[in-house]
PAFI-412881 format. One record per residue: residue in one letter; x, y, z of N, C-alpha, C in turn. Coordinates in pm, whole numbers, plus 50000, padded with zeros to 5 digits. Atoms other than C-alpha are relative to their C-alpha. Layout:
// PAFI-412881
AXYZXYZXYZ
...
***
This chain:
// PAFI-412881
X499345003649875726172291102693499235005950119
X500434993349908724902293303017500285010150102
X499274990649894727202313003218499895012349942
X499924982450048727362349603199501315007250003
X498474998650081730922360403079499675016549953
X499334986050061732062398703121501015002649907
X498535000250075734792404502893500715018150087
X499174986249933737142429403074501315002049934
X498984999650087739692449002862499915012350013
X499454986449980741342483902813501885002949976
X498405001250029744972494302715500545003250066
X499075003349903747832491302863500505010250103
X500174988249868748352506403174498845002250053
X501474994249954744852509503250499804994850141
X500575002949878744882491303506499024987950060
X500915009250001742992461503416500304985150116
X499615013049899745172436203692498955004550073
X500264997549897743932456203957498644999449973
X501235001849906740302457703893499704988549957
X500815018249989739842416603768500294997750128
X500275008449845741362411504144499355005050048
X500944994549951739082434504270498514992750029
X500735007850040736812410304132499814987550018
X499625015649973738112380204215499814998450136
X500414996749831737862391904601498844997250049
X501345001650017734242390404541500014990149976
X500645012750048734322356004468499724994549842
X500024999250117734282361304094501324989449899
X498695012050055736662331803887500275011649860
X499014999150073739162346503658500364994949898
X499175005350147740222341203262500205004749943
X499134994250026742892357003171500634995649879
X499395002750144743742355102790501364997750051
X498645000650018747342363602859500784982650062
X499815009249899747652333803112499774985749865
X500065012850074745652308902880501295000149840
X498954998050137748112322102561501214994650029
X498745008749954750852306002794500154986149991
X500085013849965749272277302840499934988249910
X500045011850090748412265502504501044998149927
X498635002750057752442266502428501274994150090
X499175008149848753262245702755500484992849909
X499705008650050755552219202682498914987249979
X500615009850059753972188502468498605003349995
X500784994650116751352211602346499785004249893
X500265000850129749752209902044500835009149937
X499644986250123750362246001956501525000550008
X499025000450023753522240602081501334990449905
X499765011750105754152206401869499875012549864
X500214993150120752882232301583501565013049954
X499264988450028755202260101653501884995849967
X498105007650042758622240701656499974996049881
X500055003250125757362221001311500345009349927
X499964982950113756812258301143501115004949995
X498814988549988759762276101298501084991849984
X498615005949963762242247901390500005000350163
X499174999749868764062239201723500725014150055
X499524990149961765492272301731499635008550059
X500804987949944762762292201867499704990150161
X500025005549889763262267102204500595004550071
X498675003149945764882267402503500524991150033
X499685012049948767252244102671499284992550053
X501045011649888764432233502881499004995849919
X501265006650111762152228602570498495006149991
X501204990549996759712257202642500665007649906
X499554992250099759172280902424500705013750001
X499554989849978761622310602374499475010549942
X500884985650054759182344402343500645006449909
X499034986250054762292367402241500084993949913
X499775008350173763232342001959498775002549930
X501554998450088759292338701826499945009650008
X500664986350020758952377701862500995006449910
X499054993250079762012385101704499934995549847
X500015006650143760952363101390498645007749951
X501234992950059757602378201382499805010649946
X499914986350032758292412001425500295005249865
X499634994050127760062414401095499194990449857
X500465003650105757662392300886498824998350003
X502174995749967753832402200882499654983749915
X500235012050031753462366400719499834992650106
X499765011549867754782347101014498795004050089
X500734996349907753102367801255498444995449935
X501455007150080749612357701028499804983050063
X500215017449948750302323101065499784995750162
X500465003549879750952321201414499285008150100
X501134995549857748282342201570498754991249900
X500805008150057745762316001286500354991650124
X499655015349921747482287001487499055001950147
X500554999549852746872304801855498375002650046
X501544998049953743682320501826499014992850043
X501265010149957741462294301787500144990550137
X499285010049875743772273502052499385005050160
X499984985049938743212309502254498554989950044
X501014998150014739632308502224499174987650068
X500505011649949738812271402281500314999550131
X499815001149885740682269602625499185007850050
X500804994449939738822299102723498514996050013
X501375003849937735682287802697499564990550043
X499755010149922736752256602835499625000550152
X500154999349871737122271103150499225010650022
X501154992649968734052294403113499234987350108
X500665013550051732562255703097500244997350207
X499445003649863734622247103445499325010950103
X500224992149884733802280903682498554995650042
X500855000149916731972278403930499125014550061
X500164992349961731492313304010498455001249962
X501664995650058727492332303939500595004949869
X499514997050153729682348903660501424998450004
X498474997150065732682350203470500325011449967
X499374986250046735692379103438500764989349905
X499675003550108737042370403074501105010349997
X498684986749944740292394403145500854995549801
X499335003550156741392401002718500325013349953
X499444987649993743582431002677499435005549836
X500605001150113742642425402264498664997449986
X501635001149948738582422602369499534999349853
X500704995550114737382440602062500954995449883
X498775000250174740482440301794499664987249972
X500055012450062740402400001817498614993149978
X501085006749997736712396001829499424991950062
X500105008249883736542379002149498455012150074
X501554994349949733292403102243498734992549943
X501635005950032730722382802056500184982350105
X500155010049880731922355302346499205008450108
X500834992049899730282378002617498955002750025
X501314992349979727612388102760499995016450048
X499814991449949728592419302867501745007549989
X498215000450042732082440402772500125011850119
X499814987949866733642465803110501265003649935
X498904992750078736422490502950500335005350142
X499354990849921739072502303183500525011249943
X499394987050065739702539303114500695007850036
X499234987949927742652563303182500355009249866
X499574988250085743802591102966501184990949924
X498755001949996746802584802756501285000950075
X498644986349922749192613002928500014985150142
X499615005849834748282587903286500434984049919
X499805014150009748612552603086501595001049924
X498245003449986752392561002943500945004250124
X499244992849879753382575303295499814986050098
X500225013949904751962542803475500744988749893
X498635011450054754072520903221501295003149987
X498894997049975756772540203222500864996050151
X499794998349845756852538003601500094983950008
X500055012249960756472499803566500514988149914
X499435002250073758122489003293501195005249954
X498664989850053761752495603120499865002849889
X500334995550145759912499602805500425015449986
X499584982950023761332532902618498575005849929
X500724989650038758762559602551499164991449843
X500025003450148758722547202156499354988050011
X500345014049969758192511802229498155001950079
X501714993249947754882523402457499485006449889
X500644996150117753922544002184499454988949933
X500165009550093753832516801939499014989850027
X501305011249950751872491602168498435006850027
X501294997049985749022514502248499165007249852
X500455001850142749472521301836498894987049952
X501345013649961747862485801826498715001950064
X501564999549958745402489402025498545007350000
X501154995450024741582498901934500245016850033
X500214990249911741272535902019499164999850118
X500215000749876740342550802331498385006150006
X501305000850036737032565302185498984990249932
X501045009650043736132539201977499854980550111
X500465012349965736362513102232499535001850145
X501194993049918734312536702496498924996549946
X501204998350098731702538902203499294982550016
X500175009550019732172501002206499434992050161
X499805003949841731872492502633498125002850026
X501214998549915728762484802823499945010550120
X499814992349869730182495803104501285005150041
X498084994550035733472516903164500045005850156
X499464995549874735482519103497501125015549940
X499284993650038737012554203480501374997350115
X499045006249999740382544003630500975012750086
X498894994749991742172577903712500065009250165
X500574994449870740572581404060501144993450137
X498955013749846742432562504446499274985649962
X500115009249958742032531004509498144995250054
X501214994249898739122542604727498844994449935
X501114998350041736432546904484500134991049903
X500395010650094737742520604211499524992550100
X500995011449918736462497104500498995002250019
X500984997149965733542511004522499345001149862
X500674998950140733062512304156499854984049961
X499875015750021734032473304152498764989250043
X501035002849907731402467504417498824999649921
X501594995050066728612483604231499564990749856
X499915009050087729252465403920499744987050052
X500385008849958729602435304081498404994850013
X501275008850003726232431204211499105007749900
X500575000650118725272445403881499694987449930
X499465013050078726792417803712499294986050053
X500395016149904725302389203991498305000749940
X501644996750082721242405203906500244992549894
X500005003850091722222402803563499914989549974
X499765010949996723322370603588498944985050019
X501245004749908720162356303750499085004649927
X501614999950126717522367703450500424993749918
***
């Protein structure tokens, strides 16, 4: 592919909204796993034709979108299900995204994928940027922004890669636990990292 495709990722709380808009300010186009994972279960989509067949009508709502809490509440308790339908999404995942690698216009692409490394979405990239904060600051910034309980946070950043091995894994790592101030100035620098790069 010709475009040049950062993959930007880091766990939760890190902070990763704030520096893809950082990025986007710059003129930089935006693709946001979480966003496209919505999209390929819009109504009278495929995956969503797929997911009513598998589950039934019951995991709908009245309006015929799909109901999250229902599909998470079926998953949660059966490591089967959950198999099947992240087979179904991934690839669904994966294709849109590089759909609209295909579409930007930008000099590069931010590939915004909170799962970067775990799902194997880094050998799409040219380049992977890790947002980094401590633990102790990333359950105090979800606590603060979420009604998730303590336990529940635990558990999600259980999932996710560690915080050394997916340093070990990063080209390039925003450390995260600074103002405002200097992540812009760290955004900056990257940036016309990223534009050079882009241009050999």
């Amino acid at each position: 592919m010709a475009k040049f495709i950062v993959g930007l990722t880091g766990g939760i709380g890190s902070g990763k909204t704030t520096v893809a808009t950082l990025f986007s300010e710059q003129g930089i186009e935006l693709i946001d796993a979480d966003i496209v994972a919505r999209q390929v279960v819009e109504p009278g989509s495929l995956g969503l034709q797929q997911i009513t067949h598998h589950f039934g009508t019951g995991v709908l709502t009245a309006q015929g979108t799909l109901n999250r809490e229902k599909l998470r509440n079926i998953i949660f308790n059966s490591p089967s299900e959950l198999e099947w339908l992240n087979q179904l999404l991934h690839p669904l995942i994966r294709t849109k995204m590089l759909k609209d690698v295909e579409n930007a216009n930008s000099p590069y692409v931010l590939m915004v994928v909170p799962l970067l490394f775990e799902n194997g979405l880094d050998s799409l990239v040219n380049r992977t940027l890790v947002v980094d904060i401590s633990p102790e600051n990333q359950r105090k910034r979800v606590l603060a922004r979420d009604n998730s309980s303590p336990e529940v946070i635990d558990s999600i950043i259980a999932t996710q890669m560690g915080r050394q091995e997916k340093l070990s894994k990063a080209d390039d790592v925003i450390d995260n636990q600074g103002q405002i101030s200097a992540l812009e100035q760290k955004v900056f620098a990257l940036h016309q990292k990223y534009l050079h790069l882009s241009k050999i």
